[in-house]
C-alpha positions, 0 to 999 in steps of 0.5 A: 531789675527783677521783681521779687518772687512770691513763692508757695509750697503746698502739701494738699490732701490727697486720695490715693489713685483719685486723679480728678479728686486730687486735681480739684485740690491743687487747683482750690490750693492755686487760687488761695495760695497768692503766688506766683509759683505754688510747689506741691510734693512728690506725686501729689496727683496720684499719691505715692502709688507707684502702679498708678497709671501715667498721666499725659499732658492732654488728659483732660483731668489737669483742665481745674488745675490750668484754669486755676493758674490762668485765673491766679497768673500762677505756675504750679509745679505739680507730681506725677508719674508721667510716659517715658520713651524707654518703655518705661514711666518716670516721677515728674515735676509737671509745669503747669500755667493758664496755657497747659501742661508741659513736663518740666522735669524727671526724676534722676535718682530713684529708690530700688523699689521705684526703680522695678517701674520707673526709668530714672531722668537724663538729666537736671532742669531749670525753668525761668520764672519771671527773671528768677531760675528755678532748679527742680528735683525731686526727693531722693534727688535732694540727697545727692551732692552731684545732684544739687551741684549739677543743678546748681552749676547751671544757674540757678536763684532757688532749688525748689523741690517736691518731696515726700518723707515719713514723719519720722524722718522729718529733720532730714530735709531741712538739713539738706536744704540748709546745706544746698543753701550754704554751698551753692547761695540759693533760696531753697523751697521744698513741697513735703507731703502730708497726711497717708499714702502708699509706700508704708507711709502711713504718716508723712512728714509735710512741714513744708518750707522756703528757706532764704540763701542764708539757710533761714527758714521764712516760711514753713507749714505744719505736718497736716495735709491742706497747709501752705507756706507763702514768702516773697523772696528778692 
């Protein structure tokens, strides 16, 4: 019998283009989160810069990051833009343990202004936790029926996503998660971005939440950058 999964969605500060700054961040959020997996927003390392140079895996500004996952026995699930094989980059939901980086997902469904530099992901992606199935996406991607569906059809215990919305538009994801739990029976756990960035988003939504495969909510954080929504679902 598994164990219960203790899961938390961050919404650090974050400096635009400051890769090392917003490193040091998540890592200090890795090791007071308490979690097993901690999910951070929509191109948290970077902020919502979409001529942000990409990251590969080796870059040695991930080191605070892994440490903090080997000290805390955590798996961060971090947003970057990260190489592609077509010439072009893709938005990406980095896995991140004591051992590494590796790119667990890209982004499939991209906006027309994301689309000028970015190549949309082939396909969706589960990663196996502890016994539990995790189905990523990343925002736009939570808006998608296929999308969910798709993801959903391979097995998945929780969708979990990271996100990045205007305040204005901060009843939309709660909406989405609702109804991907109510037709598919997963928990749902969303990272939402906080504070400013680039894009126009002057000021971001955060409201970070976990929702339970009923649609309840059971954890959710505030709109302000460095808060943190913690719950152990079973």
């Amino acid at each position: 019998m598994r164990k219960p999964l203790t899961v938390a969605v961050a919404q650090p500060p974050c400096v635009s283009y400051d890769v090392g700054a917003n490193a040091a961040a998540h890592a200090a959020t890795v090791r007071s989160a308490g979690a097993r997996v901690v999910v951070f927003p929509e191109l948290s390392l970077t902020g919502y810069e979409l001529d942000a140079p990409a990251i590969t895996v080796d870059d040695p500004r991930w080191a605070p990051i892994v440490e903090a996952c080997a000290e805390a026995g955590s798996l961060a699930l971090v947003g970057a833009p990260v190489n592609g094989d077509a010439g072009k980059p893709h938005i990406a939901m980095a896995a991140v343990d004591g051992t590494g980086v590796t790119v667990a997902y890209r982004k499939m469904w991209l906006h027309s202004t994301e689309s000028d530099r970015f190549a949309p992901g082939a396909d969706p992606a589960v990663l196996a936790v502890d016994g539990w199935r995790l189905g990523l996406a990343i925002c736009r991607d939570t808006g998608v029926p296929e999308h969910v569906s798709d993801t959903a059809a391979l097995g998945i215990d929780i969708y979990v996503a990271g996100v990045l919305d205007a305040a204005k538009d901060a009843a939309v994801m709660p909406e989405r998660a609702r109804r991907a739990a109510g037709e598919h029976g997963v928990a749902v756990a969303v990272a939402s971005f906080a504070g400013s960035t680039g894009g126009g988003f002057d000021q971001a939504a955060g409201r970070s939440a976990i929702w339970n495969a009923d649609g309840v909510v059971v954890a959710q954080a505030g709109p302000e950058p460095g808060a943190v929504a913690q719950a152990t679902l079973s």
